[in-house]
N, C-alpha and C positions, 0 to 999 in steps of 0.2 A: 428516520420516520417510523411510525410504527403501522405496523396493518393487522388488518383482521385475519388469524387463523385458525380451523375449524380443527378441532382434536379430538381425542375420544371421550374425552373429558368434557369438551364443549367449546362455544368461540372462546377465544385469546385475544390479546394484543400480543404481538411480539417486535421487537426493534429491529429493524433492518438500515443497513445503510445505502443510498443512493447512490446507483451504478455507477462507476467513472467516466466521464465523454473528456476525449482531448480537446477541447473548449470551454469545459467549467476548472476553476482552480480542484487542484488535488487536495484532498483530507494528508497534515504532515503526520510523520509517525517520528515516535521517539522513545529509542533502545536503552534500556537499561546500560551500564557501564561496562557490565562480564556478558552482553549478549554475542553467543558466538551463531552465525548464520550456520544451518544445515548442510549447507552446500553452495556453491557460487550462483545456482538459480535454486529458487525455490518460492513456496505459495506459503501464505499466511494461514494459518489454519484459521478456520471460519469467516476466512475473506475470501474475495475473487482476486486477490491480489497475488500476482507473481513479479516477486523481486532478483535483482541482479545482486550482487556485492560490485562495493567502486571495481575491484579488479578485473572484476569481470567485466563491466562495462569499459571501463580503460583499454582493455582488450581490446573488444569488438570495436570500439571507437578508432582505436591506433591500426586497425584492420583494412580500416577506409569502407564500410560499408555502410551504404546511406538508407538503406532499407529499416533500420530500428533505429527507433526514439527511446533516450532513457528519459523519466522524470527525476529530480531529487526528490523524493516527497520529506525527507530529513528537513530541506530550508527551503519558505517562500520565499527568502528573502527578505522580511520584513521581524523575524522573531532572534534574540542573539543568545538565546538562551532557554531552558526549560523551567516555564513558569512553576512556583515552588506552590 
């Protein structure tokens, strides 16, 4: 969405994206071929978005702890491929 922001320069429009709530579908994301992740957690730069890598979650999951939710945001499920 975009919203109004007031700079030195004068109002703007600038793009932001709509917060995530675990009740709306998640925005998917899709990695280049050579993307290597920074670390097994880590934040998207200029998102609110903090990612696991699978092994990391594999982990935590194989740990038996029911306190964390992963999402895929990689597959809704419904796309089989990266539209060209």
């Amino acid at each position: 969405m975009f919203v109004d922001v007031d700079t030195p320069a004068g109002p703007t429009f600038v793009w932001v994206t709509e917060p995530s709530h675990p009740g709306n579908a998640q925005p998917t994301i899709a990695w280049s071929a050579d993307f290597i992740p920074p670390a097994p957690l880590f934040q998207v730069p200029g998102t609110g978005w903090t990612l696991a890598t699978d092994e990391l979650a594999d982990q935590v999951m194989r740990a038996g702890t029911d306190e964390v939710v992963f999402m895929d945001v990689t597959n809704d499920g419904t796309r089989t491929g990266i539209p060209e």
